[in-house]
C-alpha positions in Angstrom: 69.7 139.8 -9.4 71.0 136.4 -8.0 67.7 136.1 -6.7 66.5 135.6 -9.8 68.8 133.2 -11.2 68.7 130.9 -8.6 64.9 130.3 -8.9 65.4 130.1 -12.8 68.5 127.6 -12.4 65.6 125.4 -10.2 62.9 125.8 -12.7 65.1 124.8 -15.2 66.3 121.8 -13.4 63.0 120.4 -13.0 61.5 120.9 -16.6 65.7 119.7 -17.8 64.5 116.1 -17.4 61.1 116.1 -19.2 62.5 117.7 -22.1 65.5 115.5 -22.6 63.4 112.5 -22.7 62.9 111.3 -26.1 59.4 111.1 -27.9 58.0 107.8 -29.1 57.4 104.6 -26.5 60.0 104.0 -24.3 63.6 102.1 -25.6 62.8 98.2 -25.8 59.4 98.5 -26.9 58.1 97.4 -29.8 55.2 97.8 -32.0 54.0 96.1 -34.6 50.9 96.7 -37.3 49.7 94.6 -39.4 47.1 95.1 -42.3 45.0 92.5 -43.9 43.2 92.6 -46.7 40.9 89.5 -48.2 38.6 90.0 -51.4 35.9 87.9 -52.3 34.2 87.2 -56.1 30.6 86.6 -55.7 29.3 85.2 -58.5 25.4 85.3 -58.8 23.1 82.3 -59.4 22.2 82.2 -62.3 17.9 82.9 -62.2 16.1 80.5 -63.6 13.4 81.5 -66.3 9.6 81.2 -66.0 9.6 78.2 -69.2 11.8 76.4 -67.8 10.0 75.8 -64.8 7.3 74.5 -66.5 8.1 73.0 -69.8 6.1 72.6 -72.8 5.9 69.6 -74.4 7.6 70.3 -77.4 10.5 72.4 -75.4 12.8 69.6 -74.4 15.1 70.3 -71.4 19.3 70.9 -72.9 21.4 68.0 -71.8 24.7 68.7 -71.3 28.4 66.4 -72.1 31.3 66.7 -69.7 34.5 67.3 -72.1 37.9 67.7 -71.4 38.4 71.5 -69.6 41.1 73.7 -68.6 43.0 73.4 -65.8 42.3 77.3 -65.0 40.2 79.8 -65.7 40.2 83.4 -65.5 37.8 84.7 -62.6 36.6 87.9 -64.1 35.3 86.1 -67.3 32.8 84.1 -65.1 29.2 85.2 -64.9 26.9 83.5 -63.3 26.6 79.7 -61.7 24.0 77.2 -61.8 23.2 73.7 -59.4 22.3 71.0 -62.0 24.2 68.1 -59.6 24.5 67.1 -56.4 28.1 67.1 -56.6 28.8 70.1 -58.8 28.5 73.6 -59.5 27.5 74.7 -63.2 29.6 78.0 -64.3 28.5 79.9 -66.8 31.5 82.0 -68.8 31.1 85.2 -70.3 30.3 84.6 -74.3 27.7 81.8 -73.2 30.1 78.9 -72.8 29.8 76.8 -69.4 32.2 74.5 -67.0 31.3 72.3 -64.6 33.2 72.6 -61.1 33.3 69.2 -59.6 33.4 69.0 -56.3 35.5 67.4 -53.4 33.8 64.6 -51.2 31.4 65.5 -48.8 30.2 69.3 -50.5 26.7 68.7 -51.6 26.2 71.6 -54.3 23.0 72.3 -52.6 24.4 74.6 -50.3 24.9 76.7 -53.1 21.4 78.4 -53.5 22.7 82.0 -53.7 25.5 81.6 -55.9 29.7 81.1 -54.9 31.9 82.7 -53.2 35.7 82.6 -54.6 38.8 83.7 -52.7 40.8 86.3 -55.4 44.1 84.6 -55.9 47.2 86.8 -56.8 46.6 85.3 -60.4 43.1 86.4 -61.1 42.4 81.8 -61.4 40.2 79.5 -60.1 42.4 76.3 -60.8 41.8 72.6 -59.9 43.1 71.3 -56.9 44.2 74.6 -55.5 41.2 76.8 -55.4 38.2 76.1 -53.6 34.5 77.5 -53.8 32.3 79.0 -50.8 29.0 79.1 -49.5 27.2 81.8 -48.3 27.6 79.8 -45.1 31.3 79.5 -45.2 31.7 76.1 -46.0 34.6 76.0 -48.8 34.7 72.8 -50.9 37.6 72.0 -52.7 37.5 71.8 -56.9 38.7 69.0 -57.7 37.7 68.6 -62.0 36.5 71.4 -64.3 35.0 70.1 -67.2 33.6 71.9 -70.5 29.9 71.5 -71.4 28.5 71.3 -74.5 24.9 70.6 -75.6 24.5 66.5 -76.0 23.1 65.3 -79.6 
């Protein structure tokens, strides 16, 4: 019978120190996960129809007034945007209404061909002087005015 224990009391001795390790990494290790998330709005050119291509001569193209505008607007009410100037982006609002983004310096709007790209804000806003608007390319030009347009007399 002892010699039974005394290979046990070996075999036990060797396994003793693998199993009192703890599980995990070892102590002083750290580890550290971080998640990321970024959303982007893409809001669609706007397509532009087959008479207004080629007007008619009685069809008289609209010309729009810069007013006053708000100093935010919701994102989700935008739907669609449209180049009219080389500094600006046309956005048209849900309900038919429209806003002109003006842009920073040195952002021609022509980059713009196949719509804007806005970074979703906690807030759900595109506001002046904090947001900015993105090409499919990347570039991001800063807003600096967003006017209301209505139909000149």
């Amino acid at each position: 019978m002892s010699s039974f224990v005394l290979p046990a009391a070996l075999m036990l001795a060797l396994v003793a120190p693998g199993a009192a390790a703890p599980l995990g990494p070892p102590a002083g290790i750290w580890q550290q996960l971080t998640i990321r998330q970024r959303i982007v709005v893409r809001v669609p050119r706007m397509p532009v129809p087959a008479e207004a291509r080629m007007p008619a001569a009685d069809i008289r193209p609209i010309r729009w007034e810069e007013k006053n505008g708000p100093k935010c607007i919701a994102v989700e009410t935008l739907a669609a945007a449209t180049i009219t100037e080389s500094d600006s982006v046309d956005l048209v609002v849900r309900g038919g209404s429209r806003l002109r983004a003006k842009l920073g310096d040195n952002c021609p709007a022509l980059d713009f061909y196949s719509g804007v790209y806005l970074k979703r804000t906690s807030d759900g806003k595109l506001c002046v002087r904090r947001d900015s608007i993105r090409s499919r390319s990347g570039d991001a030009c800063p807003i600096v005015a967003l006017k209301r347009l209505v139909p000149a007399r």
